[in-house]
N, C-alpha and C positions, 0 to 999 in steps of 0.2 A: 665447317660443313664442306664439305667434296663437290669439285665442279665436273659437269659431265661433259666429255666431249660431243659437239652436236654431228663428229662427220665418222667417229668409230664407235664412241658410248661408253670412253676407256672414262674413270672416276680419276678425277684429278686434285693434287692439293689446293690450297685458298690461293696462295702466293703465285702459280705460274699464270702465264699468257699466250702459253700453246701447249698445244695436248702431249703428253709424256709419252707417250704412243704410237701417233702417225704423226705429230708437229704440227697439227692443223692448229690455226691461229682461235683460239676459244671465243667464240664471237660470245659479245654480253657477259667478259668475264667476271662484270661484278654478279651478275646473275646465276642463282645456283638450280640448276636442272635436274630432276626429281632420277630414281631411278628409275627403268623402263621394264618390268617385269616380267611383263610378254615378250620382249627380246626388242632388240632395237632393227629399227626398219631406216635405212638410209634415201631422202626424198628428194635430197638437196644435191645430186649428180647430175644437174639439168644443162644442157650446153646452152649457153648464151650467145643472143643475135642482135646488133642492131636493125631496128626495125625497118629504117632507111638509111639510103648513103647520101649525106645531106652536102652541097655542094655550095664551094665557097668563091665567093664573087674575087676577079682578081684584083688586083690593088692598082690604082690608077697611078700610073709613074708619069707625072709632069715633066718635060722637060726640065734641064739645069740651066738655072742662070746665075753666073756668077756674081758674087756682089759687086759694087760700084766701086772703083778702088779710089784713093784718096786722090790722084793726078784728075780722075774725073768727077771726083765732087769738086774741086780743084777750077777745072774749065766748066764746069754746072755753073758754078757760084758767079764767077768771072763773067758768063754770059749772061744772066740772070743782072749782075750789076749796070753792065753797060744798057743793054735792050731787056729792060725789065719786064714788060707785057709779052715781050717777041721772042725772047729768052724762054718765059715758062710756058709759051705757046708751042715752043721747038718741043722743051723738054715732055708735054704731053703726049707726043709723039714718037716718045721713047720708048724702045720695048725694053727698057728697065723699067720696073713694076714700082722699085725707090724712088725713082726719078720725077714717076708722074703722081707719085702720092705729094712728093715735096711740091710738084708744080702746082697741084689742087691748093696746100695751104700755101702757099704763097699768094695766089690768085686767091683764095678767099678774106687773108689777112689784108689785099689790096682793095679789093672790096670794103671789108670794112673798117679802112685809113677813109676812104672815098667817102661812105656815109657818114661816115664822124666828121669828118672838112664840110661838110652838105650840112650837118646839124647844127657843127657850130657858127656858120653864117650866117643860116637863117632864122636861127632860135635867140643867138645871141647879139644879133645884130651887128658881127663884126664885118667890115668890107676887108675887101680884097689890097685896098691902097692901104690900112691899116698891120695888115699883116705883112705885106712885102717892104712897106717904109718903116720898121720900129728896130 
């Protein structure tokens, strides 16, 4: 069965995918369109608009900061050993974003070394002259 073209009404074979005609892309070409007797009337010449011009937010450019390089995790670590509280008290005052993530879990892991020493004193009854003389 013959396909019609929808933009000239030229009768096309099964096999193509644009009109033999004018090359209009045969919209629905598994679809086969009747023929038009009365003569074909072309409806689809309509100019197209969008309706609005929609406006796109700009993209928030953070500053660069470059990552930490190993000489400064380096003196991090270094200062962090010697002054371990004063150490990660500095480094939360880093405007390296690494820096004061590492000094959070450090300061939290120290935390809780401190409740775990607090538990097992008091849960287990061990003293303090027990642990420093064995």
């Amino acid at each position: 069965m013959p396909k019609y073209c929808s933009s000239c009404g030229t009768s096309n074979p099964d096999h193509v995918t644009n009109c033999v005609n004018c090359g209009a892309v045969l919209d629905n070409y598994n679809q086969v369109y009747p023929v038009n007797q009365g003569g074909y009337t072309q409806p689809y010449n309509q100019q197209y608009s969008q309706p609005y011009s929609q406006q796109y937010p700009q993209a928030y450019n953070a500053p660069y900061n470059p990552p930490t390089t190993m000489g400064g995790w380096f003196g991090w670590l270094l200062l962090c050993s010697f002054f371990p509280i004063i150490g990660q008290l500095i480094m939360l005052s880093s405007k390296d974003e690494s820096a004061r993530n590492f000094a959070k879990v450090q300061l939290l892991l120290a935390l809780i070394g401190i409740i775990a020493f607090v538990v097992i004193v008091v849960v287990f009854g061990v003293s303090l002259s027990d642990i420093f003389n064995s």
